[in-house]
N, C-alpha and C positions, 0 to 999 in steps of 0.2 A: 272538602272543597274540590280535589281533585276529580271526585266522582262524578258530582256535579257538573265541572267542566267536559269531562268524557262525555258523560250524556245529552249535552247541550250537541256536542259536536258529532254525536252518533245522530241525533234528531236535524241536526240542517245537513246532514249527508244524506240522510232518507230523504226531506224536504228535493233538496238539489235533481237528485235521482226519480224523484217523482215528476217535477218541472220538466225537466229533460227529455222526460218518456212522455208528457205530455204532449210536448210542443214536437217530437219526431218528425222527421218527411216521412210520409205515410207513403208519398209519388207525388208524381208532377212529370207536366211536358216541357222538354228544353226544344227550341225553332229552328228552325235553319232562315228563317227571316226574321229582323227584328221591328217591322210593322204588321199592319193588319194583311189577313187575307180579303182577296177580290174577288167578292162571288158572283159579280155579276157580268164576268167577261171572258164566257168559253172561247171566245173566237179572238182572245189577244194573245199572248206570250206562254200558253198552258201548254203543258209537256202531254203530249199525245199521242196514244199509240190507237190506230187501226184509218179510217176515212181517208185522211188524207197524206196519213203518212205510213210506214212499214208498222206492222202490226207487234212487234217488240221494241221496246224501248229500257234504260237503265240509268240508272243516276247513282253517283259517287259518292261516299261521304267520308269523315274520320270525325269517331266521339272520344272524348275520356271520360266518359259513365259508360255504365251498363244501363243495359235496358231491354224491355221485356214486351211493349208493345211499342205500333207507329199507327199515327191517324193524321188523314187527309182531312180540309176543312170543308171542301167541296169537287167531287167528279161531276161530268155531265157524260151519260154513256146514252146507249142504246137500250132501251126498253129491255129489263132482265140480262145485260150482255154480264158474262162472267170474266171476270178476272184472275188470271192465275202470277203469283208475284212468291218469285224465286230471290233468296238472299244470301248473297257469296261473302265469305271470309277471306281470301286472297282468290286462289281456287278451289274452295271448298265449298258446298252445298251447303248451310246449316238450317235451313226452312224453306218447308215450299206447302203450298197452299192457296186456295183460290177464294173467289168472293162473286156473288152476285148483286147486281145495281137494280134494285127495284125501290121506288118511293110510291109508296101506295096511296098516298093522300093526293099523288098530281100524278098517279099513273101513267110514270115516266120512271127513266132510267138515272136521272137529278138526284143526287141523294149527298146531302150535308155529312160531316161527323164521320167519316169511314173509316170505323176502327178495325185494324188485324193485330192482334194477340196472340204471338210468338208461341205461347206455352211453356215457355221457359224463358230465362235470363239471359241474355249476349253480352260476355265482358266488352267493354270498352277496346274502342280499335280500329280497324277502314273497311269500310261496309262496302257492298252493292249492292242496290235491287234492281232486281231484272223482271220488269211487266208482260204483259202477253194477253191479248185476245184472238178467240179464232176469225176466222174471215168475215168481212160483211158486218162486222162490229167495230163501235169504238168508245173509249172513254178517253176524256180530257182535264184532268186534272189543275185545280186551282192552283195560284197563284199568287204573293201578296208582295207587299213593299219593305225597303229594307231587307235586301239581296242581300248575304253574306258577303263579304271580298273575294277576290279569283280566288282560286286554289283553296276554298271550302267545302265545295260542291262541285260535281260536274256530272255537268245537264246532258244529255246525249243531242234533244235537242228543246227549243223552250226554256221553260221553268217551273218548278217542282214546290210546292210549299208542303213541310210535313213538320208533325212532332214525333220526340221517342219518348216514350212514358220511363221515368226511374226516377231511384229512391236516393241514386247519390248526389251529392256536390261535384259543382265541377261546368265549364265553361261551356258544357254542352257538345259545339261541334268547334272543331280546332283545325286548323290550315293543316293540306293532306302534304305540302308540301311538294308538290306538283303542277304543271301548269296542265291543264286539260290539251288535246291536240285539237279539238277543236269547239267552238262553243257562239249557241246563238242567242242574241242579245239586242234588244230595242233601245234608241238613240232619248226614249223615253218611260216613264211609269208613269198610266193613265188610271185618274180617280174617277171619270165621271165617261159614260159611253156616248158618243155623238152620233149626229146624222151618216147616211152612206155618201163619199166624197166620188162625184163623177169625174173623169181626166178627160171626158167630152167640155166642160166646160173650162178647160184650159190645165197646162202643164201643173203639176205639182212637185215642192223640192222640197229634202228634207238632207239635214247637217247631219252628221255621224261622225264620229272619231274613233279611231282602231288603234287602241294601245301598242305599247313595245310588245316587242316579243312575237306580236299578233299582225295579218295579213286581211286583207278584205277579199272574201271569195265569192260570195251570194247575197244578195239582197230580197226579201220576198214580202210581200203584201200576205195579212193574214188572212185567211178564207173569201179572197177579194172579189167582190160582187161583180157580176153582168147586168143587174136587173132582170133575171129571170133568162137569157140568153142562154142556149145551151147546142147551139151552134156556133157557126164560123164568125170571125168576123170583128171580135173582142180581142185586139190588137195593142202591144204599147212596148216603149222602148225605155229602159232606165239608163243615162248619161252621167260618167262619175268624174267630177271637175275637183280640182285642187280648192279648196275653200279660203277665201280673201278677204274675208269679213264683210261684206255685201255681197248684194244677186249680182249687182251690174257686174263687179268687178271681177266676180268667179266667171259667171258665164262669157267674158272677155276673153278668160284665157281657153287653150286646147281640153279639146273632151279627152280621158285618160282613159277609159272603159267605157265600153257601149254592149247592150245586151239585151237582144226582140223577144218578146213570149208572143206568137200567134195561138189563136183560134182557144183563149182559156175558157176554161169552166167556171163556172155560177158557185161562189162559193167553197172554190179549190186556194188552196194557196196559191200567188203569182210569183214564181220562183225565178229571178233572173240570175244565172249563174254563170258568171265573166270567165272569158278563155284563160285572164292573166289575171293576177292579185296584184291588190297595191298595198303598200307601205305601210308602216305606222304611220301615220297622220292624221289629219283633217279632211273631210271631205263634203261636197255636197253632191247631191243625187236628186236626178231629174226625172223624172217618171212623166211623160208625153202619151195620148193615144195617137195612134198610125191605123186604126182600122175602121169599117165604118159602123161599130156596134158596138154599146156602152163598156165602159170598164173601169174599175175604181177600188177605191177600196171603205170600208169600216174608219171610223175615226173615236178620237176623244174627244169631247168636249174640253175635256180639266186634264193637267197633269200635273206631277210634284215634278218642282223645280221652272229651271228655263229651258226652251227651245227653238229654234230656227225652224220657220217653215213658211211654205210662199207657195203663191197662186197666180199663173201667171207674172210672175216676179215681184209682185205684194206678199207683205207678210200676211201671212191668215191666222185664222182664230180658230183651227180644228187639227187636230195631230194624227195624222192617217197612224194606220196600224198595220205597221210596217217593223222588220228586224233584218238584221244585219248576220252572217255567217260570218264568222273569225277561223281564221287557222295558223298556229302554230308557224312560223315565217319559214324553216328549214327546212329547206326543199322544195319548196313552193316556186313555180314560176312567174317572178314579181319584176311586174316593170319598173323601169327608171326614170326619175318623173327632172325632167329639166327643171332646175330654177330660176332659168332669165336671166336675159342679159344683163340686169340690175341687181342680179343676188349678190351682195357679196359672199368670196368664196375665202376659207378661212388659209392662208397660204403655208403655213406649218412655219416651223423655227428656221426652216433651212431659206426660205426664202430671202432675197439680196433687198436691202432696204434704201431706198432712195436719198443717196445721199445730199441732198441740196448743192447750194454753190458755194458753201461751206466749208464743205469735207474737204478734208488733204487730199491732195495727188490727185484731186479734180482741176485741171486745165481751166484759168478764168483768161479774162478777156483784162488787160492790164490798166490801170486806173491812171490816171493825167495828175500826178499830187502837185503840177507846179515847183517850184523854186525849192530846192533841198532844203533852204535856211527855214522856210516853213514848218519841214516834219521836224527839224532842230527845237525850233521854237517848241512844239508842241512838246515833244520831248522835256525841255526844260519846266514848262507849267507843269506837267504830271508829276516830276519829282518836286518839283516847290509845293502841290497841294498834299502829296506825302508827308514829306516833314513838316507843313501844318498840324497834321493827323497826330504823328506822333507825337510832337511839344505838346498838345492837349492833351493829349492821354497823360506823359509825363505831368502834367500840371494837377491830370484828375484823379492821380493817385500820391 
C-alpha cells in the first residue's frame, strides 16, 4: 500500500512540474503607460529629439525585473534618419547602439514596433536612455494614455511610451523616488486630432494647474501653425491670471505673467517663456494675436477627462495643443501673487481674539436697573425656582 501511495505521489510531482514548465513566462512587455498608445499625434506631447528641438534627449526610469529588450510603439523620423540610444546604469555606459527609421511600404521614415535588443539581460534598477541624431534629422516618438505618476519617469522633455521585454514577475517600473527638476506636461490627453485653431479669429484660454513642489516656467503651443507664413508678422502674447472658476471673473482680476513670441515659424513650437514663475496653483492662460499674420495652434477634437477652454470668453469645443514647462520651486524666481482684500488670512494662534461686551475688564457703559428692591426681588424668584428644582428631584428619587 505504501508503494502505492509513493508512486501516486511521485506521478502528480512530475504531473505538477510538467504544468509549471508549461505555463512558464516565456517574456512579456511591462509599460511605462497603462493605456493605449497614440499613433496618430507626431505633433502633440512626443518626446523629440532633432527639428525643433536639441538633437539629444533622455528619459528616466527604475524597474524591479530585468530585462533584455525595449520597443517603441511608434517614431515618426526623417526618411532613413538613424538613431543612436546610449543606456546609463548610474554613470555607467552598459549599451550603446544605433537604429535606422525606414518604412518601406510608405517610404517614409514612420515606422511602428521599434524594437532594440540589448543582447543581453539588465538586472533590475534605474535606467537612462540617452537618444541622439545627427543634424538636420529628427524622430519623435509616440506617446499613450495613462502616464505613470510623478516620480516614475522623467521626460527630459514631452513624453515617451516604451516597453522592457522580461521574463520576471514584478510591478514593472516602480517610483524612482525622486522628483524630476523639471518636466513638460499638457493640462490635457487628446484621443481624437482636430481642425488648425486660428488666434486671428479671437483670443484662446486654456486652465492648467502646477502642482506642489512645482513652479510654472514656459508655456508653448506644439508645432504651432502660420498657415504656410514663414516670415514676419505671426505675432501673440500668452496672459497668466489666477483662475476663479469662470472667464469673466479670472479675467477681472490683475495679469500675473505676460509673455510675446514675434515673428514665429510655420510649424515650430511657440515657446512663451515668462521672466518669473508662479506658484503652485491654478491657472488660466490667454493666448491673444498682436501681429498682422496668422497664428495658432493644432487642436483635439476629443480628450479623456474634463477641461477649460474658451474662445473669445466662450467655452469651445476644441483643445489646442499646448503644454506647460514645470520646475522644481527651489530657486526659482516666483512671484507673489496678492489674495485680495476679501481673502481671508489665517491669523495664527497668537492672534488677540475679540473679545465682545462680555469679556471681563471690558469697560461697559452702566445699566439703569431701577429700584434696588427690584434686583432683591429677582434675587428671591431665582432661589424659590431653585428649591422647586430640588424638592422634585427629592420626590423623583
Amino acid at each position: 500500500m505504501k508503494k502505492v501511495i509513493a508512486l501516486m505521489i511521485t506521478v502528480a510531482m512530475v504531473f505538477t512540474l510538467a504544468a509549471v514548465s508549461a505555463f512558464a513566462d516565456d517574456g512579456h512587455y511591462v509599460w511605462n503607460h497603462t493605456g493605449a498608445a497614440d499613433l496618430d499625434s507626431p505633433f502633440g506631447e512626443t518626446f523629440r529629439i532633432g527639428n525643433d528641438c536639441p538633437n539629444t534627449g533622455s528619459v528616466g526610469f527604475k524597474t524591479d525585473v530585468s530585462f533584455s529588450k525595449v520597443i517603441f510603439p511608434k517614431i515618426w523620423a526623417t526618411i532613413h534618419a538613424v538613431v543612436t540610444m546610449e543606456v546609463f546604469s548610474g554613470d555607467n555606459s552598459v549599451f550603446t547602439g544605433s537604429f535606422e527609421l525606414y518604412n518601406a511600404a510608405l517610404n517614409s521614415g514612420d515606422v511602428a514596433d521599434v524594437e532594440v535588443d540589448f543582447g543581453k539581460t539588465l538586472p533590475a534598477g534605474a535606467y537612462k536612455f540617452v537618444f541622439s541624431v545627427p543634424d538636420g534629422l529628427y524622430a519623435f516618438f509616440a506617446y499613450g494614455a495613462g502616464q505613470l505618476p510623478d516620480g516614475y519617469i522623467t521626460n527630459e522633455r514631452g513624453h515617451i511610451m516604451f516597453g522592457l521585454w522580461t521574463t520576471d514577475s514584478g510591478n514593472g517600473f516602480v517610483d524612482q523616488g525622486i522628483l524630476p527638476a523639471e518636466k513638460t506636461v499638457s493640462p490635457y490627453s487628446g484621443t481624437a486630432d482636430g481642425n488648425p485653431v486660428n488666434l486671428k479669429d479671437g483670443s484662446i484660454a486654456v486652465v492648467v494647474t502646477v502642482p506642489e513642489d512645482y513652479v510654472l516656467a514656459e508655456v508653448r503651443g506644439l508645432a504651432s501653425p502660420t498657415w504656410s507664413n514663414q516670415g514676419d508678422g505671426s505675432d501673440a502674447v500668452a496672459d497668466v491670471y489666477v483662475w476663479e472658476g469662470d472667464y469673466d471673473s479670472t479675467v477681472a482680476g490683475p495679469v500675473l505673467l505676460s509673455k510675446e513670441v514675434r515673428d514665429h515659424r510655420d510649424n515650430k513650437d511657440l515657446v512663451f517663456a515668462f521672466d518669473k514663475k508662479a506658484p503652485a496653483g491654478t491657472y488660466m492662460i490667454e493666448f491673444t494675436s498682436i501681429g498682422d499674420m496668422d497664428i495658432g495652434f493644432w487642436s483635439y477634437s476629443a480628450i479623456d477627462g474634463d477641461a477649460e477652454v474658451f474662445q473669445n470668453g466662450d467655452e469651445a469645443d476644441f483643445y489646442p495643443k499646448v503644454a506647460v514647462k514645470l520646475l522644481l520651486a527651489e530657486g526659482q524666481d516666483v512671484i507673489t501673487i496678492d489674495p485680495g482684500d476679501d481673502t481671508p488670512v489665517d491669523p495664527g494662534d497668537d492672534t488677540p481674539v475679540d473679545p465682545g461686551d462680555d469679556t471681563p475688564g471690558t469697560p461697559t457703559t452702566p445699566v439703569d436697573t431701577g429700584d434696588a428692591s427690584v434686583a432683591v426681588f429677582a434675587i428671591i424668584a431665582v432661589l424659590a425656582l431653585l428649591a422647586t428644582v430640588v424638592l422634585k428631584k427629592k420626590r423623583f428619587f
